[in-house]
N, C-alpha and C positions, 0 to 999 in steps of 0.2 A: 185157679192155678195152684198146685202143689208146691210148697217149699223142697226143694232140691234136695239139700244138706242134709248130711247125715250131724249127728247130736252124738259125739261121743261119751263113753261113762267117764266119771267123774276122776281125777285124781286124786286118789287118797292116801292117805297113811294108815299103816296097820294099825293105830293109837285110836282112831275114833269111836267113839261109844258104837258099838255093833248095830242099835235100835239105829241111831242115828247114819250111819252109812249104808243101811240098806234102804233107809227110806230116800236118801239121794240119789241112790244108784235106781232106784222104782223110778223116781220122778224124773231122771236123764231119759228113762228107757221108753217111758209111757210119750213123755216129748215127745221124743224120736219117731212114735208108733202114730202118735197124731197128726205129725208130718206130713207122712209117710200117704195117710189115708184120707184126709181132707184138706179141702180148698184156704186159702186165709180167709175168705168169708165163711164159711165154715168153722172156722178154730175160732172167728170173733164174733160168732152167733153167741147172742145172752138167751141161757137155754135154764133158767133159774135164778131167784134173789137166795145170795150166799148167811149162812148163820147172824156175819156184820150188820144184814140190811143193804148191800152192794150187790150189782147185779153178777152174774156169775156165768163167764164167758165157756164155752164148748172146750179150749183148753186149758181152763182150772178144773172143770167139771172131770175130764181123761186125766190131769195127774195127781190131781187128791184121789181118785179112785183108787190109783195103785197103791199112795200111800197108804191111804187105810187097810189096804190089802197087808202090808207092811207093818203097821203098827199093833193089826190082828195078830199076825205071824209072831210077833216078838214081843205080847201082852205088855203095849205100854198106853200108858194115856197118849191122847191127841188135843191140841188145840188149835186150832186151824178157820183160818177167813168163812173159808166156805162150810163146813160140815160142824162149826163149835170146837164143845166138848167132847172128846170122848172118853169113856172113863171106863177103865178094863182092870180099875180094880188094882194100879203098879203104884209105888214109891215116885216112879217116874213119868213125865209128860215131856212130848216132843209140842215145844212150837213152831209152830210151821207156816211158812208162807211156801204151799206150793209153788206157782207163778210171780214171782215178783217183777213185772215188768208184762203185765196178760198183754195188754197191745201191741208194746213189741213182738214179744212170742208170738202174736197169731198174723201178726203181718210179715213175719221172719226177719225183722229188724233184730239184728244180732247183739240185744242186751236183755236179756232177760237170765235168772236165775232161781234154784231155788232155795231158799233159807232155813234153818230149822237150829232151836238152841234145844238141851237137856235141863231142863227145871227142876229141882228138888227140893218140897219144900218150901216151894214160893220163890227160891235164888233160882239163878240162869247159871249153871255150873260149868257149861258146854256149847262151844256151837259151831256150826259149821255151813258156808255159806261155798254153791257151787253153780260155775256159770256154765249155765247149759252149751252154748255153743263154740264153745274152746276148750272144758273140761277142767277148767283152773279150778283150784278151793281151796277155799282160808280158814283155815281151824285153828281154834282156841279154845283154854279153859280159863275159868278165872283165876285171877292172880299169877299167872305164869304168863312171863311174857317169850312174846313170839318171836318167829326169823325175822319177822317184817316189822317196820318202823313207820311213823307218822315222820312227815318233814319236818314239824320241831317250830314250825311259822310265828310269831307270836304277833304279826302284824296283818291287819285288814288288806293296807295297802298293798297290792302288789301282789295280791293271793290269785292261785286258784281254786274256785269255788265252785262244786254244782249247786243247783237250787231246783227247787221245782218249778213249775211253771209257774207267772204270774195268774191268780184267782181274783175274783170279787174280794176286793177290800186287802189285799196286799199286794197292790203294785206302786204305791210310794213304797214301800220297805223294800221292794224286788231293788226298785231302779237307786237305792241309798247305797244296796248292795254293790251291785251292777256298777255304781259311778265310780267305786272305791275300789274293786277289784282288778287284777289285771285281764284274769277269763274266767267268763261263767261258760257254765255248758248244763244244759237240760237232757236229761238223758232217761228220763222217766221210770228209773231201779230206781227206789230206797237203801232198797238192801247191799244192790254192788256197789253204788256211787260211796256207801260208806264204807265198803272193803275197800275200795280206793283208797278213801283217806286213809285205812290203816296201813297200807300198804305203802304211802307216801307218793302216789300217783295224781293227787290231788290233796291240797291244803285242807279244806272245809265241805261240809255239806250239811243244809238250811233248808227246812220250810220256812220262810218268811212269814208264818202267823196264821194260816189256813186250817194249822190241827186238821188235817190227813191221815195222819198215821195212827195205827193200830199197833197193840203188843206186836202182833207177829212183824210187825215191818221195821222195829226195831230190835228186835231179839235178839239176834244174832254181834249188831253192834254193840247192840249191853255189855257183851264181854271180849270180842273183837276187837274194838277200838281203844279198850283202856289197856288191854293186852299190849298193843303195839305201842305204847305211851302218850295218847290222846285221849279224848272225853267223849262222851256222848250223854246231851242236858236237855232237857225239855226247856223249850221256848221261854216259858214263867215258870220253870223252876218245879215243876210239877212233878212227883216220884211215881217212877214209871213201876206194875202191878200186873203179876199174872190174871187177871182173872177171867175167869167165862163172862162175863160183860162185855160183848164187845160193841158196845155203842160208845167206850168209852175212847178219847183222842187225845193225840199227843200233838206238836210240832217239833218235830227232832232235831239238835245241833249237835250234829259231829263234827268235832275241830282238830285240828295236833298238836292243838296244846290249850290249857285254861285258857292263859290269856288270847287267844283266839277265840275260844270260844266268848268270852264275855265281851269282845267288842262288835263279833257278831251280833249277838244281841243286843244291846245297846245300839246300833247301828238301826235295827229293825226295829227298835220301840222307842228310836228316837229322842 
């Protein structure tokens, strides 16, 4: 069965780095073309293992394609789940999480997005996160802060928190979470759940200790959520690094404010 829905293009501001809003508007369009032409068993066939070492679903496979078609077009570096590095030789690299959210997307569960910051230099100077199927998108650069605000929360109790899903060997930290908040909600983005928090749609968002996450799944919150006057900390503290390693992991806490963040964690390491 075919997903119905059309995937409008993105809403953007004339302000965003050029490399970086075509490669959004690729990856809305290439969506939309996947849709369009295969089944959701189809879009969640693993049709390759991605750069990461992760398997690489039929529609990451169709909108990294276009990206790179994209970041051809506009000679900049690529760093990207599925395809690496790519290195064309620019000042600049786009990180990029085409799909964030693949299972959503190929089941047309309506959260998925796609993420991309402007790196220069090793700093994340730019970024831009766009949800596929509503057209929203949250831009920032660093140190300028944005229209949108984190809620300002500085307390566990009473929050609302996404999280990931409980894994092996973090569901006491899940349910410490869980016991203290007022709603969790799992919703399977990295990427959006923590445009959320910037946007003050949600208090926090937590891997509970699983290290998950890859550069690209946090990129965009590196300068998005501080933007909006909240944090984004690895789990132990750990400094988050562009590099082409991507075996390397993180667990992400995005809060809306320090001290939300640190009782988060405290909370999950007990």
């Amino acid at each position: 069965m075919l997903i119905p829905w059309d995937v409008p293009q993105p809403q953007l501001s004339d302000d965003v780095h050029p490399a970086l809003a075509d490669a959004a508007r690729a990856a809305s369009a290439a969506y939309g073309r996947a849709r369009s032409l295969h089944t959701r068993l189809e879009l969640r066939e693993e049709v390759a293992d991605g750069a990461d070492g992760t398997p690489t679903m039929r529609v990451d496979r169709i909108v990294e394609d276009a990206i790179l078609e994209s970041i051809h077009r506009n000679r900049v570096n690529l760093l990207s789940e599925e395809a690496g590095f790519v290195d064309n030789g620019s000042a600049v690299t786009l990180v990029v999480d085409p799909v964030d959210g693949s299972a959503n997307a190929a089941f047309g569960v309506p959260l998925s997005c796609f993420a991309g910051a402007v790196v220069v230099d090793g700093t994340a100077v730019e970024a831009l996160t766009t949800w596929f199927d509503t057209g929203r998108a949250w831009h920032a650069r660093t140190g300028v802060p944005t229209s949108f605000r984190t809620t300002g929360r500085t307390s566990l109790d009473g929050a609302s928190v996404c999280m990931m899903r409980p894994k092996a060997g973090t569901q006491d930290a899940w349910m410490r979470i869980a016991n203290r908040a007022d709603r969790i909600r799992v919703l399977c983005t990295t990427c959006l759940e923590t445009m959320l928090v910037a946007e003050g749609t949600v208090d926090a968002f937590i891997d509970p200790g699983s290290r998950t996450h890859r550069i690209m799944d946090l990129a965009t919150a590196l300068v998005t959520v501080p933007a909006a006057g909240g944090v984004l900390v690895d789990l132990h503290g750990r400094p988050f690094t562009f590099e082409p390693d991507l075996t390397r992991r993180w667990s992400g806490v995005a809060a809306a404010t320090p001290q939300l963040a640190e009782e988060l964690i405290a909370t999950v390491l007990g």
